[in-house]
PDB file of N, H, CA, C and O in Angstrom:
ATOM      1  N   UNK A   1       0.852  -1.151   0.000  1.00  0.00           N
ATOM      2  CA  UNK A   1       0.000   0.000   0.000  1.00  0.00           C
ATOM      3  C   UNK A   1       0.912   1.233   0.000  1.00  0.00           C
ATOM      4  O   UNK A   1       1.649   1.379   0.975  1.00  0.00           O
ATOM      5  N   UNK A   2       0.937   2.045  -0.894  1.00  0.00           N
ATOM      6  H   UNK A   2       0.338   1.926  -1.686  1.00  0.00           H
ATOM      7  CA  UNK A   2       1.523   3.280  -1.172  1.00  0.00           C
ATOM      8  C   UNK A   2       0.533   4.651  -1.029  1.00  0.00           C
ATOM      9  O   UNK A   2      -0.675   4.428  -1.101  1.00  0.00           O
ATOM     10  N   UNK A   3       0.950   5.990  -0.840  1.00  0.00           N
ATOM     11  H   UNK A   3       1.932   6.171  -0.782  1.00  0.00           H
ATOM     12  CA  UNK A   3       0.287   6.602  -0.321  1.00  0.00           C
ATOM     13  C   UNK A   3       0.825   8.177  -1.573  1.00  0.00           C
ATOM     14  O   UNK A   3       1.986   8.292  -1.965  1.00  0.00           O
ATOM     15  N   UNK A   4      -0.408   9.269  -2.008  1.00  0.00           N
ATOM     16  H   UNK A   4      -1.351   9.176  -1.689  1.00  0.00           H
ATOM     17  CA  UNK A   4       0.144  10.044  -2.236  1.00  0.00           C
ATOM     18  C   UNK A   4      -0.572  11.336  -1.555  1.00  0.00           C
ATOM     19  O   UNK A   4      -1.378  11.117  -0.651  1.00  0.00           O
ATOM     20  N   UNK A   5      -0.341  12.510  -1.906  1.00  0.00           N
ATOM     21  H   UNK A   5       0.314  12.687  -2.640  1.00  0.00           H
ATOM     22  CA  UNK A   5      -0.396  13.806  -0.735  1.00  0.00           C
ATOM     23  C   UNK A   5      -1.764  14.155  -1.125  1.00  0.00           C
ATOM     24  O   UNK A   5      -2.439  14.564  -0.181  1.00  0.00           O
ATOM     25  N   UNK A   6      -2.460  14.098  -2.455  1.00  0.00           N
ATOM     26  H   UNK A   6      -1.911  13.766  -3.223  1.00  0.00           H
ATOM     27  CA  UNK A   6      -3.675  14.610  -2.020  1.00  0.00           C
ATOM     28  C   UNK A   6      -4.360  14.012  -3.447  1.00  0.00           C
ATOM     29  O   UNK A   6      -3.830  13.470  -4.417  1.00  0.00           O
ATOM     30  N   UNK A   7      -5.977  14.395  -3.109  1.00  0.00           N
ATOM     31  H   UNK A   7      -6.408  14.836  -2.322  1.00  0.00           H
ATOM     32  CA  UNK A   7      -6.687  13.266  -4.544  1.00  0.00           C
ATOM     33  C   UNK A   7      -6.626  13.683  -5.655  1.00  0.00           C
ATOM     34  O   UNK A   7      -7.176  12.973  -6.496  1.00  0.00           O
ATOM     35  N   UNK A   8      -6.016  14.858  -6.103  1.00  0.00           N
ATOM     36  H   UNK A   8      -5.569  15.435  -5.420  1.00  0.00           H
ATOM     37  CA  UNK A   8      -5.777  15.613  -7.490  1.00  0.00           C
ATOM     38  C   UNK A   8      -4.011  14.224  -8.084  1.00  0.00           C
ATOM     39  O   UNK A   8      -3.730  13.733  -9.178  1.00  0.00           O
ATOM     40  N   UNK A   9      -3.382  14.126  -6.829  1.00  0.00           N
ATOM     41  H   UNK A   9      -3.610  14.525  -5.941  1.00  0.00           H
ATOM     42  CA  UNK A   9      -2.051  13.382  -7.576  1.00  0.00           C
ATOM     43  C   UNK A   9      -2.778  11.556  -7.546  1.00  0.00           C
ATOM     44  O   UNK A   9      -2.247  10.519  -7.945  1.00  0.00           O
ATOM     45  N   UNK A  10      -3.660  11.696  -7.134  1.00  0.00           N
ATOM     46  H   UNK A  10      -4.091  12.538  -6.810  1.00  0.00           H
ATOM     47  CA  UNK A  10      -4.203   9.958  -6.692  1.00  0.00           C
ATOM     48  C   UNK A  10      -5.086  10.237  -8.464  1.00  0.00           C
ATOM     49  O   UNK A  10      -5.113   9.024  -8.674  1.00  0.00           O
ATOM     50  N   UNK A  11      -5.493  10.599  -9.252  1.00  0.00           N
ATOM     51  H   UNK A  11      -5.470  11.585  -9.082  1.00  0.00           H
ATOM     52  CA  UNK A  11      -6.083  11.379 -10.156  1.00  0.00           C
ATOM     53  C   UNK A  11      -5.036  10.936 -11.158  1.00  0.00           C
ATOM     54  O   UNK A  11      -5.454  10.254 -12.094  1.00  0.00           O
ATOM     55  N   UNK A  12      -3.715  11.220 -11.111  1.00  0.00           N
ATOM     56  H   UNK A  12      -3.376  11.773 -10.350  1.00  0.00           H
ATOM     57  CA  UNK A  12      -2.528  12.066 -11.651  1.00  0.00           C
ATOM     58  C   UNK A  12      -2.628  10.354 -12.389  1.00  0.00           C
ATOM     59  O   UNK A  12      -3.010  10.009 -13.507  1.00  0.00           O
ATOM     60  N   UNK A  13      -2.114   9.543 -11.228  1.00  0.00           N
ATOM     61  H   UNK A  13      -1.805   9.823 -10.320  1.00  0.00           H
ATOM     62  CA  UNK A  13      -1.903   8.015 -10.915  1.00  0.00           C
ATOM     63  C   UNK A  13      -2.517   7.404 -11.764  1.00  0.00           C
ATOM     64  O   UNK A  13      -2.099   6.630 -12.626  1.00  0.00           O
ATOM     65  N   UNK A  14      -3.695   7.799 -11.495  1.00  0.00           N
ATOM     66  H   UNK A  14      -4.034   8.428 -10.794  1.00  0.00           H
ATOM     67  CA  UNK A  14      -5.022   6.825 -12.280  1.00  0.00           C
ATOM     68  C   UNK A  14      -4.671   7.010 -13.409  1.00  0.00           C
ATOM     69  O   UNK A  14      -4.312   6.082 -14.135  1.00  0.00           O
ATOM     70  N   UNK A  15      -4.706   8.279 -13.793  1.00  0.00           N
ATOM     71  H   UNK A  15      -4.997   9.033 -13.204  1.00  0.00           H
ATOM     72  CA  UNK A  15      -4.382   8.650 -15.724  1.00  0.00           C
ATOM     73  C   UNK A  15      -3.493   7.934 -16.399  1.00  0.00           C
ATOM     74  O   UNK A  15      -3.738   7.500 -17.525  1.00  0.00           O
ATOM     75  N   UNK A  16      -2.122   7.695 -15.644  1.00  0.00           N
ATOM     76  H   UNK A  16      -1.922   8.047 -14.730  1.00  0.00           H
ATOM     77  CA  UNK A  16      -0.700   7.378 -15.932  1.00  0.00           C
ATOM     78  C   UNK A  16      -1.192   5.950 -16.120  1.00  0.00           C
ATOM     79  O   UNK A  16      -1.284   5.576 -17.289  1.00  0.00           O
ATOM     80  N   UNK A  17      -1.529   5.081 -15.148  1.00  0.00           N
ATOM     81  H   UNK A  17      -1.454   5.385 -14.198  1.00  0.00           H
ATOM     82  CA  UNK A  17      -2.278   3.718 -15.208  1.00  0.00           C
ATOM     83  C   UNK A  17      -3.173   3.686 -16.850  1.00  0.00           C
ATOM     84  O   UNK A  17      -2.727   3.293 -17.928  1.00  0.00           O
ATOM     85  N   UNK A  18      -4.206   4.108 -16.615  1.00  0.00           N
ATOM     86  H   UNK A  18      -4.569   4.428 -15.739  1.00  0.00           H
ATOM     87  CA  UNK A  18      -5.150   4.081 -17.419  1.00  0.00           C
ATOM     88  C   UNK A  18      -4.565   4.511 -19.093  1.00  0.00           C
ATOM     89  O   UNK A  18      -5.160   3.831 -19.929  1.00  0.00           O
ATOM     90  N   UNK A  19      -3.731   5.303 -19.596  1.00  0.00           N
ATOM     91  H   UNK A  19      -3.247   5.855 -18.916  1.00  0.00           H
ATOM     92  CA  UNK A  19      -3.445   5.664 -20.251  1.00  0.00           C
ATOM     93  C   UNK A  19      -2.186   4.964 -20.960  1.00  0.00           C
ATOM     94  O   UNK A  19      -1.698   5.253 -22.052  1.00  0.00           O
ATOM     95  N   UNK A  20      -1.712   3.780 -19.887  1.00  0.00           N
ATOM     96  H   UNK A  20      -2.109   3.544 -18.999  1.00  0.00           H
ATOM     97  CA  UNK A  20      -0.768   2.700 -20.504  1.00  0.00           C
ATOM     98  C   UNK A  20      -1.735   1.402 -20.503  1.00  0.00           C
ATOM     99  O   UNK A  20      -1.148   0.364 -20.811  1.00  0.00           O
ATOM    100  N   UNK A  21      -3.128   1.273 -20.210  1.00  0.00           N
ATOM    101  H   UNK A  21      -3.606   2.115 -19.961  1.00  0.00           H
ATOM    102  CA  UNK A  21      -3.670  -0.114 -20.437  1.00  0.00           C
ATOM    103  C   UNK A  21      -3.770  -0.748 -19.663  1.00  0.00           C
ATOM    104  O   UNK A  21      -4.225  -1.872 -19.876  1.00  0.00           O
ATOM    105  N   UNK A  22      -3.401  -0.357 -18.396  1.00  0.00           N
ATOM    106  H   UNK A  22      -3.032   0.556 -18.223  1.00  0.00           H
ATOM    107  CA  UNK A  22      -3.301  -1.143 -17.305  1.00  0.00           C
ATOM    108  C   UNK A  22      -4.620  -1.386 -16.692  1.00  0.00           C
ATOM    109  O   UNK A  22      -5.396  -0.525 -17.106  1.00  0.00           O
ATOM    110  N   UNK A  23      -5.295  -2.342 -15.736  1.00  0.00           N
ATOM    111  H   UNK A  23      -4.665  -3.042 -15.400  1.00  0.00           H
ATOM    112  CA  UNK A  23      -6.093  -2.347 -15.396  1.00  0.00           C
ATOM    113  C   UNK A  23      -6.013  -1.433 -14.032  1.00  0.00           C
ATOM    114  O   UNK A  23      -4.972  -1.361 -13.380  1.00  0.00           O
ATOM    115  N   UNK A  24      -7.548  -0.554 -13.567  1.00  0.00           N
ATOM    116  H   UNK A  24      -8.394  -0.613 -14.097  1.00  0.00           H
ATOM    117  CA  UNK A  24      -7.486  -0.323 -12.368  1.00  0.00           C
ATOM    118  C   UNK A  24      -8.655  -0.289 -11.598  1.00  0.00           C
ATOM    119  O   UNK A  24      -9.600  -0.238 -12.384  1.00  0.00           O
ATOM    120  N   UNK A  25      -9.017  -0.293 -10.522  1.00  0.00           N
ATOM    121  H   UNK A  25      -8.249  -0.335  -9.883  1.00  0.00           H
ATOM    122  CA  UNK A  25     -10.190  -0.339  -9.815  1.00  0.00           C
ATOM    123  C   UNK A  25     -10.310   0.900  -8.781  1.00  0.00           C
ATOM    124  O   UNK A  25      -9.433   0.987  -7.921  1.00  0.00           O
ATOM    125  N   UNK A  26     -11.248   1.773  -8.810  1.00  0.00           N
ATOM    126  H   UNK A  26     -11.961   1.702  -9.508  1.00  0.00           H
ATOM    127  CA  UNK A  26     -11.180   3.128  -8.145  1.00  0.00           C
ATOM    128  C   UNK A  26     -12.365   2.783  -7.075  1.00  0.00           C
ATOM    129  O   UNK A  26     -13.377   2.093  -7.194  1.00  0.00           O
ATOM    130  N   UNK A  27     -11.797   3.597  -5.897  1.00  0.00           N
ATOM    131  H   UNK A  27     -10.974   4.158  -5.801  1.00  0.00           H
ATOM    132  CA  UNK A  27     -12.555   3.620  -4.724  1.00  0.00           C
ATOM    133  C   UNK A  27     -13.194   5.254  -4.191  1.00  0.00           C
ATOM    134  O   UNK A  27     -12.633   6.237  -3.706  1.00  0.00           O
ATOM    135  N   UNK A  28     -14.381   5.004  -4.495  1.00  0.00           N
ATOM    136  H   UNK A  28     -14.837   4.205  -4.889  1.00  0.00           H
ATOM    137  CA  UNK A  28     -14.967   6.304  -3.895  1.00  0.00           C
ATOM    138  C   UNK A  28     -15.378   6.599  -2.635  1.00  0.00           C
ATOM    139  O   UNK A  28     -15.601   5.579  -1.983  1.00  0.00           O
ATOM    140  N   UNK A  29     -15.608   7.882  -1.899  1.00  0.00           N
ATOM    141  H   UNK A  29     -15.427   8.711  -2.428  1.00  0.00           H
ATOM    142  CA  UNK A  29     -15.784   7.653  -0.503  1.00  0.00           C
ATOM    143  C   UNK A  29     -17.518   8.376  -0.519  1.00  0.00           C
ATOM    144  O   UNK A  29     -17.740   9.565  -0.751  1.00  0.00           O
ATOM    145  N   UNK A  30     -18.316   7.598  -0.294  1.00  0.00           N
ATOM    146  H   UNK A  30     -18.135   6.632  -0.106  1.00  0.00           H
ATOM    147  CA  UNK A  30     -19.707   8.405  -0.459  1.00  0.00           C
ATOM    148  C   UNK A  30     -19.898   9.561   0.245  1.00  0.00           C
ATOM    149  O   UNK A  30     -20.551  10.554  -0.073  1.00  0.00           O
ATOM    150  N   UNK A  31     -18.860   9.191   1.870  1.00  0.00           N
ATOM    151  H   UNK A  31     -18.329   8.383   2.128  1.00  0.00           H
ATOM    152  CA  UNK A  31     -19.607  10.115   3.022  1.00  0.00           C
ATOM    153  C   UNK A  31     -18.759  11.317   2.532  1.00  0.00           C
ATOM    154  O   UNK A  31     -18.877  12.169   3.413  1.00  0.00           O
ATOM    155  N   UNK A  32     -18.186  11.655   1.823  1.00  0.00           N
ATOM    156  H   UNK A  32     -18.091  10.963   1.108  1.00  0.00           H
ATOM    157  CA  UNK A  32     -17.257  12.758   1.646  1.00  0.00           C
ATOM    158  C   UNK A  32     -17.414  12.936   0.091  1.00  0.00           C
ATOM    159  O   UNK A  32     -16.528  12.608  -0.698  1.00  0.00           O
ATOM    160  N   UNK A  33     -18.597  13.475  -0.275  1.00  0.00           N
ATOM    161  H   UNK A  33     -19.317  13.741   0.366  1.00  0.00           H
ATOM    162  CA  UNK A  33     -18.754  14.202  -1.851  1.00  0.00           C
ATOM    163  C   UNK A  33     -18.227  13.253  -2.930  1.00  0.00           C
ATOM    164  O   UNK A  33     -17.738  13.686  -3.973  1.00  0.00           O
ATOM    165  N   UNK A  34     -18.340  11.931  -2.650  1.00  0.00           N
ATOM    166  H   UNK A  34     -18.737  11.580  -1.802  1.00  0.00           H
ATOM    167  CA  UNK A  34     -17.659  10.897  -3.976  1.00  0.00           C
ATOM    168  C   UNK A  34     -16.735  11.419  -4.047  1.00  0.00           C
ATOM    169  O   UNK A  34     -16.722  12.153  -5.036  1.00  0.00           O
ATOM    170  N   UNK A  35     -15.571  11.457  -3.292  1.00  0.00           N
ATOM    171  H   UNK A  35     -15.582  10.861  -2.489  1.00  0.00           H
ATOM    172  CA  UNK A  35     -14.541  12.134  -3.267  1.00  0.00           C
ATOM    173  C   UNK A  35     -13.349  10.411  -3.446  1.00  0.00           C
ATOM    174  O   UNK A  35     -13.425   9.359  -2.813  1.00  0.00           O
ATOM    175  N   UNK A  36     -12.545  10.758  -4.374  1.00  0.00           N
ATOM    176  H   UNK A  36     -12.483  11.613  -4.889  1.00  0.00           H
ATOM    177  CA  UNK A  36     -11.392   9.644  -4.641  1.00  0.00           C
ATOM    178  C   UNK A  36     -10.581   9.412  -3.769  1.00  0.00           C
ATOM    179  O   UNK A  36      -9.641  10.157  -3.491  1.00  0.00           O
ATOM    180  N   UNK A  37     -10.895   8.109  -3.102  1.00  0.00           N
ATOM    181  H   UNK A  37     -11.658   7.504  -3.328  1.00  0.00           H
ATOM    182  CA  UNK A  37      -9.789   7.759  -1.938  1.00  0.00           C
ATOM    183  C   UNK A  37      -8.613   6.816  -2.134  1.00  0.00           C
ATOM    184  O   UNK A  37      -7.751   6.765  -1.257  1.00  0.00           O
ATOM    185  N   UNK A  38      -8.517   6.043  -3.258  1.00  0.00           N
ATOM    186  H   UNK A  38      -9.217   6.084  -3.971  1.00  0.00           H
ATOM    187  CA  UNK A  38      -7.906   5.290  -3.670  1.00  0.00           C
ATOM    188  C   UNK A  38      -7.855   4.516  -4.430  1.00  0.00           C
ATOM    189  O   UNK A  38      -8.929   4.415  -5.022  1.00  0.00           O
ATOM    190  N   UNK A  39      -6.808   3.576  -4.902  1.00  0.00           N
ATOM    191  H   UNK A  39      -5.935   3.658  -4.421  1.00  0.00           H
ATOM    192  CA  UNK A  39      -7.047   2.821  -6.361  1.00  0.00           C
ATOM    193  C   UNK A  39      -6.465   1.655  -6.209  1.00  0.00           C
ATOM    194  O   UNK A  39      -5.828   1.599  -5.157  1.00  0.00           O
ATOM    195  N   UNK A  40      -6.428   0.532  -6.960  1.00  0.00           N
ATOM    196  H   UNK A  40      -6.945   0.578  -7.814  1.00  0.00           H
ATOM    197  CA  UNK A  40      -5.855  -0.673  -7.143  1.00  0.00           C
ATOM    198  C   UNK A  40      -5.267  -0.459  -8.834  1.00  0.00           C
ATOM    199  O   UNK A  40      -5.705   0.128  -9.823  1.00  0.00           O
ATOM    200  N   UNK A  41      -4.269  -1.130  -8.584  1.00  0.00           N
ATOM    201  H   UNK A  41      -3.914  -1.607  -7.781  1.00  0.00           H
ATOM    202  CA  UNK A  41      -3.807  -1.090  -9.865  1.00  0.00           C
ATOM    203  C   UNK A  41      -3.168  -2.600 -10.010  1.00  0.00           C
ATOM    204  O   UNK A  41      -2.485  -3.101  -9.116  1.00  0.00           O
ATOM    205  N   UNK A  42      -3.508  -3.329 -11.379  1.00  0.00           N
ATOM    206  H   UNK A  42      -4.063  -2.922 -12.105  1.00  0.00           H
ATOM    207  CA  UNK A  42      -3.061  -4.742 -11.284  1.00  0.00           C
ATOM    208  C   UNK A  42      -1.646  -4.831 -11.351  1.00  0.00           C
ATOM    209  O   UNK A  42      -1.003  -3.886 -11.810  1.00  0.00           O
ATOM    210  N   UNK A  43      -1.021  -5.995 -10.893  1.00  0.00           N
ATOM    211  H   UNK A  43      -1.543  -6.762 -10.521  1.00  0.00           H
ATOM    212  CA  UNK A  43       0.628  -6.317 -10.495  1.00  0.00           C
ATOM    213  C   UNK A  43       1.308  -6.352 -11.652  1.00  0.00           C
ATOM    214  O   UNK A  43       1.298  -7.448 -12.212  1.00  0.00           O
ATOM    215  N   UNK A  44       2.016  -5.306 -12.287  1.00  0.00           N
ATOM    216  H   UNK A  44       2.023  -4.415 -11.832  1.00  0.00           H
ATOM    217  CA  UNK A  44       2.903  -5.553 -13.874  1.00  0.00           C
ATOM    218  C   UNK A  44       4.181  -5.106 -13.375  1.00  0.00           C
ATOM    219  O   UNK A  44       4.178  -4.544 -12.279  1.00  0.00           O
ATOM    220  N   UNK A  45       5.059  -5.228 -13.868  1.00  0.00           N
ATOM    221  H   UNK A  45       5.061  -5.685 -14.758  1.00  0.00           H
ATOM    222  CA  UNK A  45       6.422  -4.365 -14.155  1.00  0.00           C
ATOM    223  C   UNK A  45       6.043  -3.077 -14.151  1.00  0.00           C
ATOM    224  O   UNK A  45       6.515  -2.237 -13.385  1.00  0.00           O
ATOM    225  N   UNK A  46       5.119  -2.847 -15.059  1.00  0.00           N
ATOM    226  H   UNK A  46       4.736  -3.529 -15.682  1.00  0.00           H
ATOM    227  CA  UNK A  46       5.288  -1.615 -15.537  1.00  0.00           C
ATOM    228  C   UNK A  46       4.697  -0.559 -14.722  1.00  0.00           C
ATOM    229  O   UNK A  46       4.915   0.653 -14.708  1.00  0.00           O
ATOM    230  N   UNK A  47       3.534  -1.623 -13.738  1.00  0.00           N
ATOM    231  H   UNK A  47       3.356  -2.608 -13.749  1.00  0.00           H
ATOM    232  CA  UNK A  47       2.885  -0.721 -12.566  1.00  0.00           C
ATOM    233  C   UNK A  47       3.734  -0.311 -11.768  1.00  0.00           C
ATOM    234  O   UNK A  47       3.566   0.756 -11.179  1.00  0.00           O
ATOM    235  N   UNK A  48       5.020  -1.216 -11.551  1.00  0.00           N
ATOM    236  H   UNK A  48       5.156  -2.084 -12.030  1.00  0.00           H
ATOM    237  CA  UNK A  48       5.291  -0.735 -10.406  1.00  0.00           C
ATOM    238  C   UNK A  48       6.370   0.132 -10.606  1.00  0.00           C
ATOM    239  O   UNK A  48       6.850   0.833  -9.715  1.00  0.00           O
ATOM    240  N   UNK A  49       6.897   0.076 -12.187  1.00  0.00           N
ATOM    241  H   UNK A  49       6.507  -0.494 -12.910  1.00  0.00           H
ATOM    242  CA  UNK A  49       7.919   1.473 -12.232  1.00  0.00           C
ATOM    243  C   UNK A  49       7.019   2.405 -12.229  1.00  0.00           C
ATOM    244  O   UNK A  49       7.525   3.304 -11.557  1.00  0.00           O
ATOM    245  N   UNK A  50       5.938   2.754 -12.590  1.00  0.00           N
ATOM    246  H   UNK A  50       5.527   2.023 -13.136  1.00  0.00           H
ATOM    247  CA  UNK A  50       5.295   4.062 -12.694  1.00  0.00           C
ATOM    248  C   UNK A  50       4.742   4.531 -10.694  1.00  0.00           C
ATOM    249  O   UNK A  50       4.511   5.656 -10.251  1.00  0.00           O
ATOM    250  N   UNK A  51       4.703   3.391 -10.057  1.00  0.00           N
ATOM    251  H   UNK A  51       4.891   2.477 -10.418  1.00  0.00           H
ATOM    252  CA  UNK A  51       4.319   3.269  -8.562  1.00  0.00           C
ATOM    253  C   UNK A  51       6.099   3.506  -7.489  1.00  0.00           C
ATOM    254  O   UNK A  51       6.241   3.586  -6.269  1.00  0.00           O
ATOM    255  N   UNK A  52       7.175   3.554  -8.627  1.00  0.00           N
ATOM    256  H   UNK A  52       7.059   3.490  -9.618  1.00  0.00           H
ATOM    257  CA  UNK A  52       8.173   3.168  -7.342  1.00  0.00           C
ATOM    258  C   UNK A  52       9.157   4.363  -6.924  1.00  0.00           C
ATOM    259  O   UNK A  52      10.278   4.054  -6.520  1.00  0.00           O
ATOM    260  N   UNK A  53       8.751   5.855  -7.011  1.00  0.00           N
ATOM    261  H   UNK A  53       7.840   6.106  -7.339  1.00  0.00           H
ATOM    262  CA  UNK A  53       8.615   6.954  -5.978  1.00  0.00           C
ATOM    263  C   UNK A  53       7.907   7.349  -4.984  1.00  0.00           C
ATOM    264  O   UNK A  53       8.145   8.334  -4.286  1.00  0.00           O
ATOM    265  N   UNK A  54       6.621   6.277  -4.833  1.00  0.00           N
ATOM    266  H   UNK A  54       6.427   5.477  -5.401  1.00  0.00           H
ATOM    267  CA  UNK A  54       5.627   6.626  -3.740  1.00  0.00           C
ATOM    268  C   UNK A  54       6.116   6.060  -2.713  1.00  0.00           C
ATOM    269  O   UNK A  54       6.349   4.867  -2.909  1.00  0.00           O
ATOM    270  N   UNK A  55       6.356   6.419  -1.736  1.00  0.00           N
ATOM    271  H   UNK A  55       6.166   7.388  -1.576  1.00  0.00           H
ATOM    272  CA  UNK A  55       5.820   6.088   0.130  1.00  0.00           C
ATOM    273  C   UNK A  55       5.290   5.089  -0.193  1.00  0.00           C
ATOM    274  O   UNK A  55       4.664   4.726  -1.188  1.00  0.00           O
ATOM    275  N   UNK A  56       5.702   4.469   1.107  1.00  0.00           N
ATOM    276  H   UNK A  56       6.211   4.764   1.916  1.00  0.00           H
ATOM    277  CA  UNK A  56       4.969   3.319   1.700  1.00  0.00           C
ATOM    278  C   UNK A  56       3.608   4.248   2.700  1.00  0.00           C
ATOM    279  O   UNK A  56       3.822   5.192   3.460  1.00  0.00           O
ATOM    280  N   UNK A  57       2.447   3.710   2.432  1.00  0.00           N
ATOM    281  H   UNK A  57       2.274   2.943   1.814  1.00  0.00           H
ATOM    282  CA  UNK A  57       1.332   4.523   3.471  1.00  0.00           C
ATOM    283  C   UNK A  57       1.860   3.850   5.049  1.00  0.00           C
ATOM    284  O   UNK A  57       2.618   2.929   5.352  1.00  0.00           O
ATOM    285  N   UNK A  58       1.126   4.718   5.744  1.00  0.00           N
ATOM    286  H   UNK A  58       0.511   5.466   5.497  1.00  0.00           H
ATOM    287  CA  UNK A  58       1.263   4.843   7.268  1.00  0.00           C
ATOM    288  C   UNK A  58       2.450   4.444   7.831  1.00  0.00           C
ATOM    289  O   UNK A  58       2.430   3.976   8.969  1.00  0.00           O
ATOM    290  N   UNK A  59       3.656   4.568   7.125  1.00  0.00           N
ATOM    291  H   UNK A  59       3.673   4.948   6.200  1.00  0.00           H
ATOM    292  CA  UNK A  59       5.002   4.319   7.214  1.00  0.00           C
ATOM    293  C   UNK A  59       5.393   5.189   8.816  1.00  0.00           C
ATOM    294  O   UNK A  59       6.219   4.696   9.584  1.00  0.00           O
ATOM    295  N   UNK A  60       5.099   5.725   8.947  1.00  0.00           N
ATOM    296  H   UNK A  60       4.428   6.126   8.323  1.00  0.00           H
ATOM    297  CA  UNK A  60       5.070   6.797  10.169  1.00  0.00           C
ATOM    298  C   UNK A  60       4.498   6.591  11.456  1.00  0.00           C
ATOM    299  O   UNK A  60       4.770   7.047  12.567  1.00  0.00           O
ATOM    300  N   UNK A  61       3.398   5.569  10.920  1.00  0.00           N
ATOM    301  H   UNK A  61       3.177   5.199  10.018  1.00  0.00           H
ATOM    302  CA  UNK A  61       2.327   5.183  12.532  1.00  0.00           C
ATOM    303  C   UNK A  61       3.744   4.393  13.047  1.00  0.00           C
ATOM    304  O   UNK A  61       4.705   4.108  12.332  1.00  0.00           O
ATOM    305  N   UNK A  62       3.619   4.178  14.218  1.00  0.00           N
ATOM    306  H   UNK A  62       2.838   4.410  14.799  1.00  0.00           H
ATOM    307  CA  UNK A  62       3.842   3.399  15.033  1.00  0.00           C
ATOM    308  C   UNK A  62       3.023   2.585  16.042  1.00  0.00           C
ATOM    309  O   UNK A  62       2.094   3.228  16.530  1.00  0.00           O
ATOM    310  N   UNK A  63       3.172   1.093  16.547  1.00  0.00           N
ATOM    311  H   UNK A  63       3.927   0.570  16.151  1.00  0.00           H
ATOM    312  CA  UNK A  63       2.530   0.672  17.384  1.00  0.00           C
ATOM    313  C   UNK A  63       3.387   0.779  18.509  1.00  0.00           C
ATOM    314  O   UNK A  63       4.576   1.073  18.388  1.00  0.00           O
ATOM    315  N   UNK A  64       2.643   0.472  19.989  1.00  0.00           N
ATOM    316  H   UNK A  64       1.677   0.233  20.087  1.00  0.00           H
ATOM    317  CA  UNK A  64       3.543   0.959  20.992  1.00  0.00           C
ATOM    318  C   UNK A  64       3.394  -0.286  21.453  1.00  0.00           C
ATOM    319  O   UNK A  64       2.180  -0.414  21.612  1.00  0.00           O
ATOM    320  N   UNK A  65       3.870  -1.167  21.725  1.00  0.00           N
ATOM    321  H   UNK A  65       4.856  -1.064  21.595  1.00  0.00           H
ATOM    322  CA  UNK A  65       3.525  -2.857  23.005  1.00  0.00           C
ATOM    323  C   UNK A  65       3.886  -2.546  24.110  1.00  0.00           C
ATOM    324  O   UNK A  65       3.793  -3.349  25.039  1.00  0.00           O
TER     325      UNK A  65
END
């Protein structure tokens, strides 16, 4: 799971995907104006050079034991 800064570059993503053929699956958030929360994109090479400047998501949380 990779993470980017806001839904205009999650947008950016989709295009770049979509525009090489790739398959993708988009997730909308109802309670928030159908607002774009995220995407799946299927496992290629090619996904993941276009995916391999992003963050890892919640790379930052920590758990505490």
């Amino acid at each position: 799971m990779l993470s980017v800064e806001s839904e205009k570059d999650l947008y950016k993503y989709l295009h770049r995907f979509e525009s090489r053929g790739l398959k993708v699956t988009k997730f909308h958030e109802p309670d928030i104006n159908d607002e774009l929360t995220a995407i799946t994109v299927e496992p290629t090479d090619k996904a993941r050079k276009l995916c391999s400047n992003l963050p890892l998501a919640l790379k930052e949380c920590k758990k505490d034991f």
